[in-house]
C-alpha positions in Angstrom: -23.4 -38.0 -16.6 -24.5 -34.9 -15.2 -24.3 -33.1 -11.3 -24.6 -35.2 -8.7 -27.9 -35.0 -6.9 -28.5 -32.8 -4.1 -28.9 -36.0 -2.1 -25.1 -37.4 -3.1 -23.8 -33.6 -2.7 -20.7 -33.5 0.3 -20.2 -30.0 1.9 -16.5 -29.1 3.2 -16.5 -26.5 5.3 -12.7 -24.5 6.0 -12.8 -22.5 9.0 -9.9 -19.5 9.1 -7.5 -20.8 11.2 -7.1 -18.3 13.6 -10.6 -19.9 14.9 -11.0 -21.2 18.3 -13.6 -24.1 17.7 -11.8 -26.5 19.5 -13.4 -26.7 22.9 -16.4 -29.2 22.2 -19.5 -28.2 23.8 -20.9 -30.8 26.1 -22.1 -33.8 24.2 -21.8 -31.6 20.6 -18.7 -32.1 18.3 -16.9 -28.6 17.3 -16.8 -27.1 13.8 -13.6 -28.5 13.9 -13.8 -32.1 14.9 -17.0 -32.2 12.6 -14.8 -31.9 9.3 -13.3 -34.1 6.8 -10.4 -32.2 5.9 -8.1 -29.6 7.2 -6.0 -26.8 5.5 -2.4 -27.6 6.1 -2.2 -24.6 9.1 -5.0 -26.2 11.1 -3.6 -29.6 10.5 0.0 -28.2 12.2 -2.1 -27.1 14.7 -4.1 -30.3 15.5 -1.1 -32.0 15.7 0.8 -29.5 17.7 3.7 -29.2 15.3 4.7 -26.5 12.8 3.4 -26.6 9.2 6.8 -27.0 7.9 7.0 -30.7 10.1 3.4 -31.5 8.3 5.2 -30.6 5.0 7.7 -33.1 6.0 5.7 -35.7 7.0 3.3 -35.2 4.0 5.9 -35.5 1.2 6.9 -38.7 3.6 3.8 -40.1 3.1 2.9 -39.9 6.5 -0.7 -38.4 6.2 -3.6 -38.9 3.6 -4.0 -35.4 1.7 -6.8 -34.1 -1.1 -5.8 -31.2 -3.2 -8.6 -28.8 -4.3 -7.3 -26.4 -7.2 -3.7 -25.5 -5.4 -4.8 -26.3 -1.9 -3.2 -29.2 -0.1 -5.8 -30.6 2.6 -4.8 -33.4 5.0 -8.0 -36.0 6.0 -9.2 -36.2 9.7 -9.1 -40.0 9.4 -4.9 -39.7 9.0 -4.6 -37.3 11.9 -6.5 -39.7 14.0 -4.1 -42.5 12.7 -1.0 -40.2 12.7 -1.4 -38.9 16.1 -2.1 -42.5 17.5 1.0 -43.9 16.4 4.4 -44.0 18.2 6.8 -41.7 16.3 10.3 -42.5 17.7 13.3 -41.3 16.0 16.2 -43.0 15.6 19.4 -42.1 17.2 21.6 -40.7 14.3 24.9 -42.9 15.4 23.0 -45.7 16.6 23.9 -45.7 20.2 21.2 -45.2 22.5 
């Protein structure tokens, strides 16, 4: 089986992170909100937590991640999920 035509070919685009392509312009979707995946700094970011809380959550299971060579990239569609969900912790001695 050879390359995949051009027709079946997907194109991931990383933006650096210190980007600002969040504001969406009226009716267009951003660079940002138009990609599949996210390096692991932009995915702290979108989330609004540190990258070392992603690596937590990410060796938790907690988000869908592709690796490309050595980079780890998270998937929009478990940011959407993750950031929809209730995260409560639990009290450490159980009392409330």
């Amino acid at each position: 089986m050879g390359c995949p035509t051009s027709a079946a070919r997907v194109r991931v685009e990383i933006l650096p992170c210190g980007s600002n392509s969040l504001v969406a312009e009226r009716g267009k979707m951003s660079d940002v909100e138009s990609r599949l995946l996210y390096d692991r700094k932009e995915a702290a970011r979108q989330l609004s937590i540190s990258v070392r809380s992603l690596d937590y959550i990410i060796a938790a299971k907690g988000l869908d991640t592709r690796r490309i060579g050595r980079k780890v990239l998270v998937t929009r569609a478990s940011l959407v999920h993750y950031a929809k969900e209730n995260h409560y912790a639990s009290p450490a001695n159980g009392n409330s």
